[in-house]
N, C-alpha and C positions, 0 to 999 in steps of 0.2 A: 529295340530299335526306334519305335516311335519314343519314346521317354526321351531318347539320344537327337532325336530332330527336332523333339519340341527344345527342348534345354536350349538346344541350338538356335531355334528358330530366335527364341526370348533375346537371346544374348545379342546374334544378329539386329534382332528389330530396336534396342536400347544403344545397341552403339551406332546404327545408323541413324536416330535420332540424335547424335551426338558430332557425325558426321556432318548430316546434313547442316546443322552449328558452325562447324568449323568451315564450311564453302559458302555456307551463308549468313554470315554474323554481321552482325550493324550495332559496335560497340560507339556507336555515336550517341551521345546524351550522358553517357560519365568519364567526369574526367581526369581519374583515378583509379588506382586498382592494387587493394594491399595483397603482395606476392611474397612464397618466403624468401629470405635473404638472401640462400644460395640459387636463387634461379639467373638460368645464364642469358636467355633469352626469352621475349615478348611478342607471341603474335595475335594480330588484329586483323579482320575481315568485315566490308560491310556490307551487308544484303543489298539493300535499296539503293545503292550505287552499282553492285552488280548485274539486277536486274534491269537498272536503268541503260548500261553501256553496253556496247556492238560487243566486246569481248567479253563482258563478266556474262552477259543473256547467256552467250552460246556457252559456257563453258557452266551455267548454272544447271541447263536443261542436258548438257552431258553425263554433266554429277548425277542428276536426279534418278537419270534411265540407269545409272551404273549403282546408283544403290539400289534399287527395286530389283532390277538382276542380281546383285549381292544377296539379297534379304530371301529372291526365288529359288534361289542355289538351294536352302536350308528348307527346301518344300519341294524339292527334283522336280523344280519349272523352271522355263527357261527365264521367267520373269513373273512378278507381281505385279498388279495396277496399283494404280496409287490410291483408288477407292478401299482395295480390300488392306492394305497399309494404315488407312486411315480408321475405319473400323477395327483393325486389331490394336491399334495405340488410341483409340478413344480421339482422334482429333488430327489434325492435318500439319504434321512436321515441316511440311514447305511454308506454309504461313504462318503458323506460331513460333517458330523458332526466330529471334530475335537480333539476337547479337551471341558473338563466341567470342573470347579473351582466351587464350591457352599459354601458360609457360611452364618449363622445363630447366633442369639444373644439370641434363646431358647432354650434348650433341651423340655422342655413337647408338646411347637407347636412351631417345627423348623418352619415350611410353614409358619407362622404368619412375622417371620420376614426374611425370607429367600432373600437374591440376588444369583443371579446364574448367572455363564457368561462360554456359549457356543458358542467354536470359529468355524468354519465355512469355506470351502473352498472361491472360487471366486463367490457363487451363494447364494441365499437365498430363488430363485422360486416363490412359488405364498405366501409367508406367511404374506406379511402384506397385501395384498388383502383378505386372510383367515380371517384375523380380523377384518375385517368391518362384518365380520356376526357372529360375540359373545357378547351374551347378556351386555348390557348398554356399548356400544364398546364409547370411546372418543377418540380424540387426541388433546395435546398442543403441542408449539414448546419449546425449550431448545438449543438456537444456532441455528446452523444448522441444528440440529436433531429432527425427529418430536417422542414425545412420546404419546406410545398409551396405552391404559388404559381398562379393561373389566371384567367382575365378571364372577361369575359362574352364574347356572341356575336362584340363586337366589340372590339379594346384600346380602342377609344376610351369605352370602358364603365368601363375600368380593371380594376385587380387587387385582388386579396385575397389574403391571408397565412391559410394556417394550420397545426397542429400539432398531438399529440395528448399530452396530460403523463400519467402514469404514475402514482401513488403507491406510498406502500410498502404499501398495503392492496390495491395490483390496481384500484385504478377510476379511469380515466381520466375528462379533461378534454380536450373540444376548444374550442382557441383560434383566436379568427377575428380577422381587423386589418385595415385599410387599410392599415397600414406594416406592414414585416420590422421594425422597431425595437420596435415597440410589442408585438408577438407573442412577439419572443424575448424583450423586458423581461420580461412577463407567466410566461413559461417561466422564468427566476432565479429570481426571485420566489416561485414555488413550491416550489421547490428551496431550501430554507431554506440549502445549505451555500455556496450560488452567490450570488458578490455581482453584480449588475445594474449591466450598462453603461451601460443606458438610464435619463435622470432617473424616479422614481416618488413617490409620496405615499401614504399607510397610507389608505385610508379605512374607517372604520367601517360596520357592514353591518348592517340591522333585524335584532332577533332575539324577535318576539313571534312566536308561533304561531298567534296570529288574522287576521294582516296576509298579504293578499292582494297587495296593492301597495305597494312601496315608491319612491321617487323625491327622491333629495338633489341640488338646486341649488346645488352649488358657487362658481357664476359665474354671475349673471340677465344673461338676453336684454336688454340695456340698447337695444342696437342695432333690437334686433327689435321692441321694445313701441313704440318712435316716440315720441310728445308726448303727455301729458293725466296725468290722476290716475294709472292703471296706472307710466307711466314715475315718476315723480314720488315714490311709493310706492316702488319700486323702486332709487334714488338712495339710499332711507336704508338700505336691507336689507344686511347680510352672508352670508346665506347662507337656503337657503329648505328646508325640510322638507316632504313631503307623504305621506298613506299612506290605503289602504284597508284597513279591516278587518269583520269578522261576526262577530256574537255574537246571540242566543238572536233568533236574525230579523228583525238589525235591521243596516242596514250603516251604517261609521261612517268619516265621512271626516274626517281631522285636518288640519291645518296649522300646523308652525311657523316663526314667520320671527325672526330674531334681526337686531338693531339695534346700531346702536355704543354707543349713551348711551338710559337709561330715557328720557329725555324725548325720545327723536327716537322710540321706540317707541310713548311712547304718541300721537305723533302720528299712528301708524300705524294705532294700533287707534283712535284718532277718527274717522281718515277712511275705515277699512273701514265703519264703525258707519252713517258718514253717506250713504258709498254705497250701503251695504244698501238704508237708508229713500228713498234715491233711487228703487233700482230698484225697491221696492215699491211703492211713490208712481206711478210708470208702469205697471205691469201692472195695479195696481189698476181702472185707468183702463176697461179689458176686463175688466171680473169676471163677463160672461156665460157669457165663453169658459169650455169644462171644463179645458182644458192650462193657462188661466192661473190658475184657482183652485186646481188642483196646485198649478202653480209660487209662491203665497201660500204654500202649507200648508207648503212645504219651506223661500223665505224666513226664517221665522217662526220657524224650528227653530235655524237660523244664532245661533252662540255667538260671543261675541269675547271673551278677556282677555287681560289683560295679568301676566306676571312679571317684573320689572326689565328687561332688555333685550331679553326674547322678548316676540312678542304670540304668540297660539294662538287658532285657529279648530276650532269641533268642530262638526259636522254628523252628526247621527242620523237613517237614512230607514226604512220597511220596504222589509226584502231583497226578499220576493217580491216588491212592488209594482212595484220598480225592476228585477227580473228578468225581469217582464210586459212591462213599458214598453218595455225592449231587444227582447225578443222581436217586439211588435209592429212595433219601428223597423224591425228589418233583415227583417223579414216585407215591408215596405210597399216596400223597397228596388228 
C-alpha cells in the first residue's frame, strides 16, 4: 500500500508540475515553435500577465490551492503546503516554471496525443530522480539526452515520454509527449544544429504582452461540432485565432477566423451577426432574470468585421466583474 501512494504521490507531484506550466506559461520571448505536422491546435499561456491582472491573480491562486490539494489527496491529507512541495521537487514550481506551449492532434482525447513543452528557470530539482519511482519508469538515450518513459497506475492508462533540453544560457525545458517521436522531434528542433527526423511545421507563437491566453486552430473540430449553423460556419473557415487579454480593467476577448475567398467571409460575419440577434432575441424573453440582463449587457458589447478574407470578433468586459463572477462560480461549486 505505501509502494501504491508513493508511485502515486511521484506521478501526482510531476504532472502537477506540468500543470502548474500550463495555468502558468509565459511563452513570451519565442517566436516559434516546431510542432508535428498533424497537430490540430496551439495553446499558449502567460504567467506574468496573469499574475499581473484582476482575473488571471485570482484564477492563478485558485489553481495553486487546487493542485496542492491534488498532490495531498496522494498523502490522505486534506492538502499540502507549498513548503513541503517545494522540498519534495527540490525547488518552487510557482516561480520556476516559465512558459508552457502545448498541442495536440485530437480534440475528443487531446492527452492521447498531446506534447507539452514547459520552459523552466536554471533548475529542474529533484524531478528526474522523482521518476525513477512511477510505475513501469524506463529510460533510452536520444543524443545526448536521456529519455524517460512511465505510465500511470496501470499500462492500460498508457505512457508518457519525456526529457529535459538544455540551452546554452542554462535553462532548461521539460518536454512531455504521448509518443518518443514526437518528444525527441521537439528535442531537434531545439537544437538549431540537429536536423529532425520527425515530420514538423514552424508555427508562430503570440507575442503581445497583454495576452493572457492564446489558442490557434490549425484544424476545426469539423467532426466534433456535428450539424447546424456552428458546423456550417466552420466548412468555410481556414484556420481560427483566439486570445485573452487586460488592459486599464477591462478584459478583451478577440477572434480571428480567416476564410478562403472575401465573399465566403463575409458570409461568415453575416451569420455571426444574425446569430448574435438570435440569441438576444431569446434571453430577452427573461429579462427579469439578473444573469440574463448581464448576459444582454455583454451581447451588446459583441463587435463583428470583416477584412477581405478575415472576419474578427472583439468583445470588451470589466475585469473585475468577470473576476467576481468566477469567484462566485467555483465558490458555489
Amino acid at each position: 500500500m505505501r509502494k501504491r501512494l508513493y508511485r502515486l504521490a511521484c506521478l501526482s507531484v510531476f504532472w502537477s508540475t506540468a500543470i502548474l506550466g500550463m495555468i502558468a506559461g509565459n511563452a513570451i520571448g519565442q517566436n516559434s515553435i516546431s510542432i508535428p505536422t498533424d497537430s490540430k491546435f496551439v495553446l499558449q499561456i502567460d504567467l506574468q500577465a496573469l499574475k499581473k491582472s484582476k482575473i488571471g491573480s485570482s484564477l492563478f491562486e485558485m489553481a495553486k490551492e487546487a493542485a496542492l490539494k491534488e498532490i495531498g489527496k496522494n498523502f490522505n491529507k486534506d492538502e499540502v503546503s507549498k513548503d513541503k512541495v517545494q522540498e519534495v521537487l527540490g525547488m518552487d514550481p510557482f516561480e520556476e516554471v516559465q512558459s508552457i506551449v502545448i498541442c495536440s492532434s485530437e480534440y475528443e482525447n487531446p492527452e492521447k496525443s498531446m506534447l507539452g513543452m514547459v520552459r523552466l528557470k536554471q533548475t529542474t530539482g529533484n524531478l528526474e530522480g522523482l521518476l525513477l519511482g512511477l510505475p513501469g519508469y524506463e529510460s533510452s538515450k536520444h543524443g545526448k539526452y536521456e529519455i524517460h518513459s512511465a505510465h500511470g497506475d496501470s499500462p492500460k492508462e498508457g505512457v508518457f515520454y519525456g526529457a529535459i533540453h538544455k540551452n546554452a544560457s542554462g535553462n532548461h525545458t521539460l518536454i512531455m509527449g504521448a509518443s518518443k517521436q514526437s518528444v525527441t522531434g521537439l528535442l531537434d528542433s531545439l537544437d538549431a544544429s540537429l536536423s529532425s527526423a520527425t515530420p514538423l511545421k514552424n508555427v508562430p507563437l503570440a507575442s503581445d504582452r497583454k495576452m493572457l491566453l492564446s489558442m490557434q486552430v490549425l484544424e476545426l473540430p469539423t467532426t466534433e461540432l456535428g450539424k447546424g449553423p456552428q458546423a456550417n460556419i466552420a466548412a468555410l473557415l481556414k484556420s481560427v485565432d483566439f486570445s485573452i487579454s487586460e488592459e486599464d480593467d477591462e478584459l478583451e476577448l478577440k477572434g480571428a477566423m480567416l476564410a478562403s475567398t472575401d465573399k465566403q467571409a463575409e458570409k461568415i460575419r453575416q451569420s455571426i451577426q444574425g446569430l448574435s440577434a438570435m440569441v438576444e432575441l431569446f434571453v430577452s424573453m427573461d429579462d427579469q432574470d439578473e444573469d440574463v440582463q448581464e448576459a444582454m449587457k455583454f451581447l451588446k458589447k459583441i463587435k463583428v468585421t470583416q477584412e477581405g478574407e478575415s472576419v474578427k470578433i472583439k468583445l470588451r468586459l470589466p475585469a473585475s466583474q468577470i473576476a467576481e463572477m468566477i469567484k462566485k462560480e467555483i465558490a458555489d461549486q
